[in-house]
N, C-alpha and C positions, 0 to 999 in steps of 0.2 A: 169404640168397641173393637178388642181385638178377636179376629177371627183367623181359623188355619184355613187355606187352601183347600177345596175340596178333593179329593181321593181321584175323581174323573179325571180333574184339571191333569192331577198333576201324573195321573197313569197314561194322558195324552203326551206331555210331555218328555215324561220321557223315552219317545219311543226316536227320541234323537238323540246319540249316546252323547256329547257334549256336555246339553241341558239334563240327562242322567245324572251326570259329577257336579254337576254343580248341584242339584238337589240334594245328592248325599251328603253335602258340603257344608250347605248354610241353612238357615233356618229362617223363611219366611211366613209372616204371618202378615195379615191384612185390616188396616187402619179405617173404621170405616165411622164415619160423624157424618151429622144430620148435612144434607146438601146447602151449598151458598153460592152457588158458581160466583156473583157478583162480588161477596169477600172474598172469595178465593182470586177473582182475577182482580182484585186493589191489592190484596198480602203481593201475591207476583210480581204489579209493577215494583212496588215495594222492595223486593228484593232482589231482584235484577242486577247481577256484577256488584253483589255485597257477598259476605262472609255470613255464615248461619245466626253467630251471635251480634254483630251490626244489623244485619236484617229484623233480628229479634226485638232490638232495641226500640230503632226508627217505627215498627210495626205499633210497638206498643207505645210510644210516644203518640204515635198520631192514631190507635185508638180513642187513646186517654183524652187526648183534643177534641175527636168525630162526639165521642158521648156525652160532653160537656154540650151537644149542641141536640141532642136528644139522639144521637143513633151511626149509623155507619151514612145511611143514604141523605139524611138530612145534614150530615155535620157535611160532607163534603158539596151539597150544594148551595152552604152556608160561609164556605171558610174561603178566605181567597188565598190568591197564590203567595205571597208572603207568609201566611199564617201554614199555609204548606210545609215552605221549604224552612220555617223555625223547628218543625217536627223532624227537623235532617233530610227532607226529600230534595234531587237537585229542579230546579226549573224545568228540566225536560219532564222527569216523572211527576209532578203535580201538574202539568199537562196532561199525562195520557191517563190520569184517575180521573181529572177531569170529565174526559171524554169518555171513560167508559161510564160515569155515571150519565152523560147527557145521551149517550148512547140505549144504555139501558129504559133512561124514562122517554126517551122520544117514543123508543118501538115496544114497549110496553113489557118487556126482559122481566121485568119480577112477579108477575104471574106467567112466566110461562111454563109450561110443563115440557122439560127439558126430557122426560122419559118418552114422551112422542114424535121426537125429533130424531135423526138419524146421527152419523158422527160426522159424516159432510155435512150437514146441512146446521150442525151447530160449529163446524170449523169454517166453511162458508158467513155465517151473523158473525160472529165474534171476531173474526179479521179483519170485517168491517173496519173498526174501531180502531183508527191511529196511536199505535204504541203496542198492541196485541199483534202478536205473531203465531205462526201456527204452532209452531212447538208446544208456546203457552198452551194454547187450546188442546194440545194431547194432555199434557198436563191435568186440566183440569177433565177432560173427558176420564183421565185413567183412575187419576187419583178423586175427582169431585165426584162426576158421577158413573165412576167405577164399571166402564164399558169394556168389554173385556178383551176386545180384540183389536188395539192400539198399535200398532210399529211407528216409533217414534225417531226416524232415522234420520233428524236436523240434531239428535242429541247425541253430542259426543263421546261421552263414553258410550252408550250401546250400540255406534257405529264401530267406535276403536274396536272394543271389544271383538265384538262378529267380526272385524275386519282380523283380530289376532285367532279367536278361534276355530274359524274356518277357513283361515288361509285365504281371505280376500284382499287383491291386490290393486285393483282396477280403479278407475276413478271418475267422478261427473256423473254421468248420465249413468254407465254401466256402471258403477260402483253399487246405483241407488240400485237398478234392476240385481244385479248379483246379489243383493243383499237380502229382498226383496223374495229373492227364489230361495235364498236360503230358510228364511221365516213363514213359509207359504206353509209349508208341513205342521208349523204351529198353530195353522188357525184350526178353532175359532177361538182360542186364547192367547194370542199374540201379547197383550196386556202381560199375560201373567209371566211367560217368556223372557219378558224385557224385564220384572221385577228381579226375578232370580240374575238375569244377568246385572242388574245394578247391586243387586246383592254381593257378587261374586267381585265385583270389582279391584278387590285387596286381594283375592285367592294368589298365591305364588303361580305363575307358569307350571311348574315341575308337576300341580294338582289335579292338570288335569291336562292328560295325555291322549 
């Protein structure tokens, strides 16, 4: 289901002139299907340092394998690592899907009610998991279950980005703090922030003064 940004969001945001031009700029709408956090972090490993339509591919290859075996949770705790990596996965990542499904049915992940949980404390469980990183988990925090106040600043472009539109210079530790201060004015939609900036991506320099 596509939905627009609500009217609040986006009158909070712009009350930074930056994120102003970039609104009048691009046109975001918001992608929102029924929650999987558990497909969502298999698609991930999945596509990890692939191309959209490689990813696309290998995805559906090893759907098409998982449902042969009755399903997503059952196929992978049926298939082994050979019948993995025929579905194009390499060795490492038919590991860490591995693990996130042993991880999942150890601690009991698929009844859990992930809207009770906080976003530490579901980027806390899910790092658990050898192969998941935290990035991923803003990931699926932003885009799964659609939390709305995410700064996702291991991600490269919405670091570049900030670092080209506000003149940030610094690096390491201060870099993450300067950056940090900069996006404090957008919460509590920090989420929606960093969309419009990955939206803006391609905008020319010149667009926005």
């Amino acid at each position: 289901m596509l939905t627009n940004i609500h009217p609040e969001i986006v009158s909070h945001l712009r009350s930074d002139e930056k994120l102003a031009q970039i609104i009048d700029n691009v046109q975001l709408t918001v992608h929102k299907e029924p929650v999987s956090v558990f497909e969502d972090l298999v698609r991930s490993i999945v596509s990890q340092q692939l191309s959209t339509t490689a990813a696309a591919t290998i995805y559906n290859r090893f759907i098409s394998k998982v449902q042969g075996y009755g399903g997503l949770r059952e196929g992978i705790a049926a298939m082994t690592t050979e019948e993995m990596r025929a579905c194009g996965l390499s060795f490492q990542k038919a590991g860490y899907i591995a693990n996130v499904a042993a991880h999942f049915e150890n601690n009991d992940l698929h009844v859990t009610d992930w809207d009770k949980m906080s976003d530490e404390d579901i980027i806390s469980e899910l790092t658990k998991i050898k192969g998941v990183g935290k990035w991923t988990v803003e990931m699926i925090l932003m885009f799964s279950l659609h939390r709305p106040d995410v700064l996702p600043l291991d991600d490269l472009i919405i670091r570049t980005k900030m670092m080209q539109l506000y003149g940030v210079n610094s690096e390491k530790k201060q870099l993450v703090a300067d950056l940090m201060a900069v996006a404090e004015p957008w919460r509590p939609y920090r989420t929606y922030a960093c969309r419009y900036i990955w939206a803006s991506k391609d905008m020319k320099p010149e667009t926005l003064k």
